[in-house]
C-alpha positions in Angstrom: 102.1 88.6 47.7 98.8 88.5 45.7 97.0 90.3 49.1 99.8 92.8 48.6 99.3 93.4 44.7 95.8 93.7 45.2 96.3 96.5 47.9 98.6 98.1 45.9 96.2 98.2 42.6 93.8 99.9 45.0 96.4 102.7 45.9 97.4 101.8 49.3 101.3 101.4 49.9 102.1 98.2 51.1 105.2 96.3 53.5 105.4 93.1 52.8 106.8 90.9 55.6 106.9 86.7 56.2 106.6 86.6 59.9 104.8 87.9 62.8 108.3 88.7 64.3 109.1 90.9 60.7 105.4 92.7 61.1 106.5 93.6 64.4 109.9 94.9 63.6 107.9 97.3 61.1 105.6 98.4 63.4 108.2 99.5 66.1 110.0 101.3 63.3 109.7 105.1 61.5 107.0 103.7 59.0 103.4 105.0 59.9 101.5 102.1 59.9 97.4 102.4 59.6 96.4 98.8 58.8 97.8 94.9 59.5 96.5 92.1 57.2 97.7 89.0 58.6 96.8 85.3 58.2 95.9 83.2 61.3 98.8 80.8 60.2 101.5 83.2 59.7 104.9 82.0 61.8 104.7 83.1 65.5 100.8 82.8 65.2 98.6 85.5 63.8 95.7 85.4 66.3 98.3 86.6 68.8 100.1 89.4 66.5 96.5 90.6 66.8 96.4 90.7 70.3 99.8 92.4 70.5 99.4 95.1 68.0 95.4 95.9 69.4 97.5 96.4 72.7 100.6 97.9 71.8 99.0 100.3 68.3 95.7 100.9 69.5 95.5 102.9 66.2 96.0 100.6 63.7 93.6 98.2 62.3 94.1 94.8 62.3 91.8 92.4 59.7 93.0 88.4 60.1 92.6 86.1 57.4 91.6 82.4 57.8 89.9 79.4 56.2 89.1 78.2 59.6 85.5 80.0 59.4 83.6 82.4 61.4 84.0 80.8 64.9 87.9 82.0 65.1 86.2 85.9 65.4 85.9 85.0 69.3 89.4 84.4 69.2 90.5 87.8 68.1 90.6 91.2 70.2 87.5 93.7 69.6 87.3 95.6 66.5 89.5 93.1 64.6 88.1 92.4 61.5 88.1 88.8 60.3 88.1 87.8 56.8 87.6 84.1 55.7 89.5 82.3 52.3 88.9 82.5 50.1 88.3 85.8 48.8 88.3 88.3 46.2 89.4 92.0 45.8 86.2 93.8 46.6 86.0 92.0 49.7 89.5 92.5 50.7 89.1 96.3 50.0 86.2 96.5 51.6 87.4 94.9 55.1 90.5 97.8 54.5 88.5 100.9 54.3 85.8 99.6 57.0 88.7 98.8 59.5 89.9 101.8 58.5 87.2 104.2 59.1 86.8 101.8 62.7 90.3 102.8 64.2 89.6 106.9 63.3 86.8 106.7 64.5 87.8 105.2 68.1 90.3 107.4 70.8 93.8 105.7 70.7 96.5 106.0 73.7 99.7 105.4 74.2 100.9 101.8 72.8 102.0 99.7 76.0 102.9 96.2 76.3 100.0 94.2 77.9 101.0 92.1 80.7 102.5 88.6 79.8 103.5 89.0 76.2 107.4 89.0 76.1 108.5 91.8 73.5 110.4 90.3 70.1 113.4 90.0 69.9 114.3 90.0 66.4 115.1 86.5 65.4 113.7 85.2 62.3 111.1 82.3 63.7 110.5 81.2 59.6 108.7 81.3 56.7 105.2 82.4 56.4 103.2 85.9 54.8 101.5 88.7 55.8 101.3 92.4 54.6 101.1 95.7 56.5 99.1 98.2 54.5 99.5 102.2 54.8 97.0 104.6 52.4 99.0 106.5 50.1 99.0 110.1 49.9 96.1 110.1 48.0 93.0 111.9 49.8 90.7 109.3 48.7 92.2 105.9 50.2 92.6 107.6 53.7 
């Protein structure tokens, strides 16, 4: 919720969701998505939500946050931004806006389902947090 708030006092519009499962329910429906800011530990794992979404939403950023430190970057798909705890608003917005600019910048195809990840299926899996962050209208948070 705080990640959210602080999102939100920069201008971006923000979904809030609890688990990997609810972040992808979001992303497969009618709300554009541009960025996911997930912890590692959210339920259903946030190193593999990253994997998913790089695969499936090649368009949309992706920045993980841990406290595990720097190593877990080899964990993640390329271009994922990683963001260690504890940390404050200018470096959250920062990590934003660069991943951001990164996925404008790159060609995106058609999302597809890489090979050996099972699609959701709904269920809730538990409690946990993450937030999906979309600029607003304004010209200057895009």
């Amino acid at each position: 919720m705080v990640t959210a708030d602080m999102l939100e006092d920069a201008g971006f519009q923000t979904v809030e969701v609890r688990t990997a499962v609810e972040a992808l329910a979001v992303l497969e429906g009618s709300i554009t998505v541009s960025m996911l800011i997930t912890g590692r530990g959210i339920v259903g794992d946030g190193v593999a939500l990253a994997h998913l979404v790089h695969h499936r939403w090649p368009g949309v950023g992706i920045v993980v946050t841990s406290g595990a430190g720097a190593y877990l970057q080899e964990d993640l798909p390329p271009g994922v931004r990683l963001l260690s705890k504890p940390y404050d608003f200018a470096e959250l917005i920062h990590e934003v806006e660069a991943g951001l600019a990164q996925v404008q910048d790159e060609p995106s195809g058609a999302p597809v389902l890489p090979g050996g990840v099972p699609p959701h299926t709904g269920t809730e899996v538990g409690n946990g947090m993450g937030a999906i962050a979309a600029p607003t209208t304004e010209p200057d948070k895009t």
